[in-house]
Every structure is written in structure tokens, then in C-alpha cells.
N, CA, C and O atoms as a GROMACS GRO file, in nm:
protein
  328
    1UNK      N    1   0.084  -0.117   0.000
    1UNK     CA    2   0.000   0.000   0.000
    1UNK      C    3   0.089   0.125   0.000
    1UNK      O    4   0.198   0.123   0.056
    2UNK      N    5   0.050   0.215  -0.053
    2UNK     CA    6   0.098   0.332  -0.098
    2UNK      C    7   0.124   0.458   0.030
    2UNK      O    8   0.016   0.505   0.064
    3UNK      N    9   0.215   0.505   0.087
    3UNK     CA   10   0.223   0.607   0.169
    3UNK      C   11   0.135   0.699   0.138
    3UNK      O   12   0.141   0.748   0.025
    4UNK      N   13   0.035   0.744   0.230
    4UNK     CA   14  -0.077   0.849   0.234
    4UNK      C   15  -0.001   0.960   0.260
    4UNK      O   16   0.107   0.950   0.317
    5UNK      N   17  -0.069   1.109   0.207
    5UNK     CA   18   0.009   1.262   0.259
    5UNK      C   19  -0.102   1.335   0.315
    5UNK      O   20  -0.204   1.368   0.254
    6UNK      N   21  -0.066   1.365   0.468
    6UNK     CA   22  -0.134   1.432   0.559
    6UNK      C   23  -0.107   1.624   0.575
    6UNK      O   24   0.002   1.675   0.604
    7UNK      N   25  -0.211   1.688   0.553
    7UNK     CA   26  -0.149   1.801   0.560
    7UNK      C   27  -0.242   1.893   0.672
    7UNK      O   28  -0.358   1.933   0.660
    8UNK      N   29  -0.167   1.907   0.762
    8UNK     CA   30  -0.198   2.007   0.883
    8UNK      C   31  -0.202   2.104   0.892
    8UNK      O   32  -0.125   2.172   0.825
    9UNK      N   33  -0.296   2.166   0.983
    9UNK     CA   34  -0.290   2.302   1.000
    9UNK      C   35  -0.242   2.403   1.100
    9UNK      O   36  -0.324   2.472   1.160
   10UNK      N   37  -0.090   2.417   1.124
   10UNK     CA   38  -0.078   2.505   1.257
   10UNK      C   39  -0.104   2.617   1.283
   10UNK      O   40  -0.085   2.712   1.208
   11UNK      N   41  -0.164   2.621   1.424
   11UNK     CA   42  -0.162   2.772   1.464
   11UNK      C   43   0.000   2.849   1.479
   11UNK      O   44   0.105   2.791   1.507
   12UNK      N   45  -0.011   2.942   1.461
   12UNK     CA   46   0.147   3.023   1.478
   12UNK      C   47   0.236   2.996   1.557
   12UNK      O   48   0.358   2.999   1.544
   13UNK      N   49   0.142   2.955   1.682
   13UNK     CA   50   0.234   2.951   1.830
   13UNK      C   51   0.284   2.782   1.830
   13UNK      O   52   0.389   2.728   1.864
   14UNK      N   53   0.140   2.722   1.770
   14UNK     CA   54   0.260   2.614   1.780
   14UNK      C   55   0.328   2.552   1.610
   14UNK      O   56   0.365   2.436   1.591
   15UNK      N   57   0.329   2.652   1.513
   15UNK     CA   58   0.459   2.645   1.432
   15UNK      C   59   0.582   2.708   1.491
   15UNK      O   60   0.678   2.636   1.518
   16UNK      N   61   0.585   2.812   1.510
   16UNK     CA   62   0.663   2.860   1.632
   16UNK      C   63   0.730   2.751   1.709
   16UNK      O   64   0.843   2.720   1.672
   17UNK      N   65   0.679   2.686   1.813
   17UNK     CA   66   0.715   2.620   1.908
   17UNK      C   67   0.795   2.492   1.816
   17UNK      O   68   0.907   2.458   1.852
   18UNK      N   69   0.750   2.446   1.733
   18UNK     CA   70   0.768   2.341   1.636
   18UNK      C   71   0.930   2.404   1.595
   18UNK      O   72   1.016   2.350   1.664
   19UNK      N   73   0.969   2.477   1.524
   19UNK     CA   74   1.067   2.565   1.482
   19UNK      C   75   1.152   2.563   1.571
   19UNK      O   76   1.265   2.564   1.522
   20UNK      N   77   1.151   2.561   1.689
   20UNK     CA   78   1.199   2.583   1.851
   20UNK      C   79   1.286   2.426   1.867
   20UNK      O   80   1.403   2.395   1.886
   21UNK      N   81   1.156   2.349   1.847
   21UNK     CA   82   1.231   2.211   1.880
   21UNK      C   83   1.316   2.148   1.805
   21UNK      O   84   1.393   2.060   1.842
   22UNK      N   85   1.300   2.208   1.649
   22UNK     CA   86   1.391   2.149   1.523
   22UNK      C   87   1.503   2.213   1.556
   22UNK      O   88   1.612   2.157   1.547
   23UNK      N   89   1.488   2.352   1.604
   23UNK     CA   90   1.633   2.394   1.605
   23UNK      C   91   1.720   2.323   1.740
   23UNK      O   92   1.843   2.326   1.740
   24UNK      N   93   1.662   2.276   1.824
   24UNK     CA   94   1.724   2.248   1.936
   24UNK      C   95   1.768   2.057   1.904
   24UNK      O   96   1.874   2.013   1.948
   25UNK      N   97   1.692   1.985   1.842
   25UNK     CA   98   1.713   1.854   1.825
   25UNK      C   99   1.695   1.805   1.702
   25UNK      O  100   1.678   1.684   1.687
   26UNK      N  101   1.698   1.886   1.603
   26UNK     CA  102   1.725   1.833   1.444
   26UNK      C  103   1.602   1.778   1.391
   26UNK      O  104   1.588   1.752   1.272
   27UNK      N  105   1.488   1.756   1.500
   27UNK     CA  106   1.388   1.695   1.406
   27UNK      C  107   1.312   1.799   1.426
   27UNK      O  108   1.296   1.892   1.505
   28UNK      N  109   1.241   1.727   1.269
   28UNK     CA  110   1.148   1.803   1.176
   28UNK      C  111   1.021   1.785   1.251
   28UNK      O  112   0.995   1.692   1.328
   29UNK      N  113   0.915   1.924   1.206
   29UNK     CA  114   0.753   1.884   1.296
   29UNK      C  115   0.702   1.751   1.218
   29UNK      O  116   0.635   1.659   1.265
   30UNK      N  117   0.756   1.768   1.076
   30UNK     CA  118   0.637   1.630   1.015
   30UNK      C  119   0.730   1.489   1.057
   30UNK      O  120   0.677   1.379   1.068
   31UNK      N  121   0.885   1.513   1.079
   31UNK     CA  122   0.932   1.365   1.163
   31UNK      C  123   0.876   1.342   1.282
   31UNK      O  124   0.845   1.227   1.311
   32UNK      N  125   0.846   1.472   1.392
   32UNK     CA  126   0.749   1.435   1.526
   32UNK      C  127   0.676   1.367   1.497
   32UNK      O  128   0.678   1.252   1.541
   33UNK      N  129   0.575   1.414   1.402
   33UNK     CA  130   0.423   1.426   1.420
   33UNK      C  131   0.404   1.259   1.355
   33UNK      O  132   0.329   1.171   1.396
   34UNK      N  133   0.519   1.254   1.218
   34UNK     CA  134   0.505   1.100   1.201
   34UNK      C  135   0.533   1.033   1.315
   34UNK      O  136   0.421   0.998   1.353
   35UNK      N  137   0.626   0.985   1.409
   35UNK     CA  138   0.645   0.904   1.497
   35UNK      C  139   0.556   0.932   1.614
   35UNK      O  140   0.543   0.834   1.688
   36UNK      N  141   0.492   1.039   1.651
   36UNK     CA  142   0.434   1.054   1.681
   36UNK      C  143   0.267   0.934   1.670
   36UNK      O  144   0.224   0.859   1.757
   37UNK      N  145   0.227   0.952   1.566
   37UNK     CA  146   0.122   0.886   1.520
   37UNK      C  147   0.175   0.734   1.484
   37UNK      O  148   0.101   0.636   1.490
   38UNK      N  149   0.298   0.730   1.448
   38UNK     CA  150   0.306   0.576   1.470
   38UNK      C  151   0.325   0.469   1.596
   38UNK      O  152   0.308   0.348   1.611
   39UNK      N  153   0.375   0.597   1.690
   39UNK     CA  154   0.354   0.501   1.818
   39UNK      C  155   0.208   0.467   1.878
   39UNK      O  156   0.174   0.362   1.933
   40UNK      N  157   0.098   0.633   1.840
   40UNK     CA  158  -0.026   0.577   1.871
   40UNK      C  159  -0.044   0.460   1.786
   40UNK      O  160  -0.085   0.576   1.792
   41UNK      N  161  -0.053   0.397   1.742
   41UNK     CA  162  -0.099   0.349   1.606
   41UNK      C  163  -0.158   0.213   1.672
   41UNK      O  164  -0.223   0.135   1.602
   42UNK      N  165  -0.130   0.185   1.828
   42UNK     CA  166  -0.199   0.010   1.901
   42UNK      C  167  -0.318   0.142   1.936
   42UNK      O  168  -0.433   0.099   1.935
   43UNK      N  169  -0.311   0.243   1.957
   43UNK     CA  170  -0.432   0.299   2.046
   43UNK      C  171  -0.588   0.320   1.938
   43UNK      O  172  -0.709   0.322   1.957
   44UNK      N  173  -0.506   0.332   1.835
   44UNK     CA  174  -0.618   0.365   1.720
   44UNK      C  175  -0.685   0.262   1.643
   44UNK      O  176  -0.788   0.283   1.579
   45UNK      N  177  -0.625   0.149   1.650
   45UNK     CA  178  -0.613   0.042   1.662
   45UNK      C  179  -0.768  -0.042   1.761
   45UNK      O  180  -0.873  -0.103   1.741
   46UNK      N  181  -0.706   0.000   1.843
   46UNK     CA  182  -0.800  -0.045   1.945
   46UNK      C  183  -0.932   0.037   1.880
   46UNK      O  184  -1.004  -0.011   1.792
   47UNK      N  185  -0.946   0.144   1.927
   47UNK     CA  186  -1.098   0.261   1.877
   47UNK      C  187  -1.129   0.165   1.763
   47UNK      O  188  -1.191   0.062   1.790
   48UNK      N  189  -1.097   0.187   1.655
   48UNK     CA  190  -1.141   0.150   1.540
   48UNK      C  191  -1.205  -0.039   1.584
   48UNK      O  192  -1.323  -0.069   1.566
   49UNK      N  193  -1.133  -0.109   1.624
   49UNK     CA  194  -1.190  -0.244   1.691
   49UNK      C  195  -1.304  -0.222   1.808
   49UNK      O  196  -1.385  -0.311   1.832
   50UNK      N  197  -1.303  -0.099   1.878
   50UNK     CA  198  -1.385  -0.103   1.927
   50UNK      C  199  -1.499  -0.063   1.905
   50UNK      O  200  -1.603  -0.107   1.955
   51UNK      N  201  -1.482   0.049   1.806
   51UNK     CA  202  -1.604   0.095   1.751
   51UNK      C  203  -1.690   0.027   1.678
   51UNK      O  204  -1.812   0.039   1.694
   52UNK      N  205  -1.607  -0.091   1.545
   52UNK     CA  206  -1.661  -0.202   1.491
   52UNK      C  207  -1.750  -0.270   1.577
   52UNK      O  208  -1.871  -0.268   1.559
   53UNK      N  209  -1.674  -0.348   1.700
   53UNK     CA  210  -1.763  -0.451   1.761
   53UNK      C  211  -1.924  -0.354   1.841
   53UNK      O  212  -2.042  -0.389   1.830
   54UNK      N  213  -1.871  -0.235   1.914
   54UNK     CA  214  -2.015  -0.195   1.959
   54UNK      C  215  -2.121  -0.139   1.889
   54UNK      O  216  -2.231  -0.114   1.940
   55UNK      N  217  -2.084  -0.115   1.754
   55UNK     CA  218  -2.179  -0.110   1.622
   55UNK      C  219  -2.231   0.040   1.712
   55UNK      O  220  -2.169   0.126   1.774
   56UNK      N  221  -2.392   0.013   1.676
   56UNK     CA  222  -2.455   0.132   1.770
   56UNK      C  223  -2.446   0.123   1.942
   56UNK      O  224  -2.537   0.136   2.023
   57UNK      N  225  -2.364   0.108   1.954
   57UNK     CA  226  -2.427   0.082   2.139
   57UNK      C  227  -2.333   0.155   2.162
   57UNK      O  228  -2.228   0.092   2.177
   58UNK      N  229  -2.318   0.329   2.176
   58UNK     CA  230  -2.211   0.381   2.250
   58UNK      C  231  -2.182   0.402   2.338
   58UNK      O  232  -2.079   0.469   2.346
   59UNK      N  233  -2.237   0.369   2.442
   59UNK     CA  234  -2.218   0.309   2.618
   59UNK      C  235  -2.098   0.172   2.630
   59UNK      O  236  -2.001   0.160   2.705
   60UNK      N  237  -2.157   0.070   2.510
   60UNK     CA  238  -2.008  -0.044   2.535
   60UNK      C  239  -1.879  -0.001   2.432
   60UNK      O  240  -1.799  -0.094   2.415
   61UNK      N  241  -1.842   0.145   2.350
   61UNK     CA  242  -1.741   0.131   2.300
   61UNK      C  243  -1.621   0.144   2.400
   61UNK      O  244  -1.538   0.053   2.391
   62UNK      N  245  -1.597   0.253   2.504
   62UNK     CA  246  -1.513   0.285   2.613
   62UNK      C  247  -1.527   0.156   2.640
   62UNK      O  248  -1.438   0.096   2.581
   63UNK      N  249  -1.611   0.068   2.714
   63UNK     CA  250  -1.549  -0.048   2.765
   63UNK      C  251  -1.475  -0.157   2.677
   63UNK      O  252  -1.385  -0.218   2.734
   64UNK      N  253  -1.499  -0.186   2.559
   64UNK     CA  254  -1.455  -0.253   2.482
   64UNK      C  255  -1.329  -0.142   2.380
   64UNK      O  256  -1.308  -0.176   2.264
   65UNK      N  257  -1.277  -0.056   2.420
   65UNK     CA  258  -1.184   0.020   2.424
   65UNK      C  259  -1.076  -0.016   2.495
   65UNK      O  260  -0.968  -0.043   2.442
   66UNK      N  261  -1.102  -0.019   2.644
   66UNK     CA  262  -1.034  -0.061   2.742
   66UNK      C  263  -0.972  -0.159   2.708
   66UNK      O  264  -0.849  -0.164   2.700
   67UNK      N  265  -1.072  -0.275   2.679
   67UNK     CA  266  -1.057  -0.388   2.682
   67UNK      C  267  -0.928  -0.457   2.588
   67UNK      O  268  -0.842  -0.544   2.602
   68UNK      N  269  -0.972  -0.360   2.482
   68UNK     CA  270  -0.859  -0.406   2.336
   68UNK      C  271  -0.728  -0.302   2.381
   68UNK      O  272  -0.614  -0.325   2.340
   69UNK      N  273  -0.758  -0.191   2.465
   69UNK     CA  274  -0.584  -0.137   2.492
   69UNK      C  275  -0.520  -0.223   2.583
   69UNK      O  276  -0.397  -0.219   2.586
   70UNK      N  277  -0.592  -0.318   2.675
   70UNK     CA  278  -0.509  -0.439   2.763
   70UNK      C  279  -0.475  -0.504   2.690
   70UNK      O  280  -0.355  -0.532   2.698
   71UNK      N  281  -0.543  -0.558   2.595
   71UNK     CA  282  -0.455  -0.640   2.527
   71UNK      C  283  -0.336  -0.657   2.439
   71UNK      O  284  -0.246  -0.739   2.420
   72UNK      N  285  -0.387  -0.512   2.382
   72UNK     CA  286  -0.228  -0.494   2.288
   72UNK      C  287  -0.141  -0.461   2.368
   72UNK      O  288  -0.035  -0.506   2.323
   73UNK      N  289  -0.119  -0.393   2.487
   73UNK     CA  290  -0.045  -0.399   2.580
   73UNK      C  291   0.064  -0.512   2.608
   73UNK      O  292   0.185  -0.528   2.593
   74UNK      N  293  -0.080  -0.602   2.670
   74UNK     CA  294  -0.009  -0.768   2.713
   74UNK      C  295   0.049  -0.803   2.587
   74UNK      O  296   0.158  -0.856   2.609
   75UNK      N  297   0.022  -0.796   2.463
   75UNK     CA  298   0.075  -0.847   2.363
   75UNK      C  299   0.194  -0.805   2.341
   75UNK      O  300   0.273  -0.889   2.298
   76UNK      N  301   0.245  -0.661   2.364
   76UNK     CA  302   0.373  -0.611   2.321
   76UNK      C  303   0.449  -0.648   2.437
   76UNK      O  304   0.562  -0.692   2.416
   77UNK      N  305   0.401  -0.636   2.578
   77UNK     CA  306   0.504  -0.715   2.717
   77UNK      C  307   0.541  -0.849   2.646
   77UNK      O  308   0.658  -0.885   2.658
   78UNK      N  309   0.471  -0.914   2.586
   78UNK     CA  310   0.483  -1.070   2.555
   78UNK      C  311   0.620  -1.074   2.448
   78UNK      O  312   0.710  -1.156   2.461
   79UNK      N  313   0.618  -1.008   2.379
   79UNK     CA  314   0.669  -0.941   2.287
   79UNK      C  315   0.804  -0.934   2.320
   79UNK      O  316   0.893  -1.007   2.276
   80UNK      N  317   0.816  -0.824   2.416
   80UNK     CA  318   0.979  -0.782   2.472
   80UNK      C  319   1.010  -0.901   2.534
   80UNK      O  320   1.122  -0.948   2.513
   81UNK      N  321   0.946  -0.949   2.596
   81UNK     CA  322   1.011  -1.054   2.670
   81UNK      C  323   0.994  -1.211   2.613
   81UNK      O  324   0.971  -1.308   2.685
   82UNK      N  325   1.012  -1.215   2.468
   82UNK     CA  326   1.029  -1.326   2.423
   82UNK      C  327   1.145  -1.293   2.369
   82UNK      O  328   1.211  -1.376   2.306
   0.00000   0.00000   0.00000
């Protein structure tokens, strides 16, 4: 699959602030913002699984939210320590 292009919109203060941190540690806002979103990427993960399974019932998505962030959790502990 093909790399998607995301284009954001900053407010001043935090392009500004963004500018601040490149100059101090070499990375770029769109290298943050990528690694950024790829570390969420078990959390979104989860939503999207959770939202599937509770269809309309939006009272059980948070719990079945929960449910799928324990697990990818336990899955990545399982993970390091294999």
C-alpha cells in the first residue's frame, strides 16, 4: 500500500514552538508528528476495533476500548520478553 500525505494546520504559536524544537534537536515537525502517530498506532487500533464490535451501542465502545488497549499492551510485554 501506498504512503498516504497528511497536511496540517498550525496555529502560529505552535509552528513557532515546532521551529523551537527542530532547532534544538534536528527533528522536523512532520518527523514528530510522524512518529508521533506511529507510536499511537496500538491505540487507534483499538478505537477502530472497538467501535466495529459496539456497532450502535455507545455506552459499550469505552469499555470494549479498554478492553482491546489491555490487550495490545499484554501483547507487546509478551513481545519484549520473548
Amino acid at each position: 500500500m501506498a504512503a498516504t500525505t497528511l497536511t496540517l494546520e498550525l496555529s502560529p504559536e505552535l509552528a513557532a514552538l515546532f521551529e523551537q524544537y527542530e532547532a534544538l534537536t534536528r527533528v522536523s515537525a512532520e518527523q514528530y508528528v510522524q512518529q508521533l502517530v506511529e507510536k499511537t498506532q496500538p491505540t487507534l487500533e483499538a478505537m477502530v476495533a472497538a467501535l466495529q464490535e459496539a456497532g450502535d451501542d455507545e455506552a459499550a465502545v469505552m469499555e470494549l476500548f479498554g478492553k482491546k488497549m489491555a490487550e495490545s499492551m499484554l501483547r507487546q510485554q509478551q513481545a519484549v520478553q520473548a
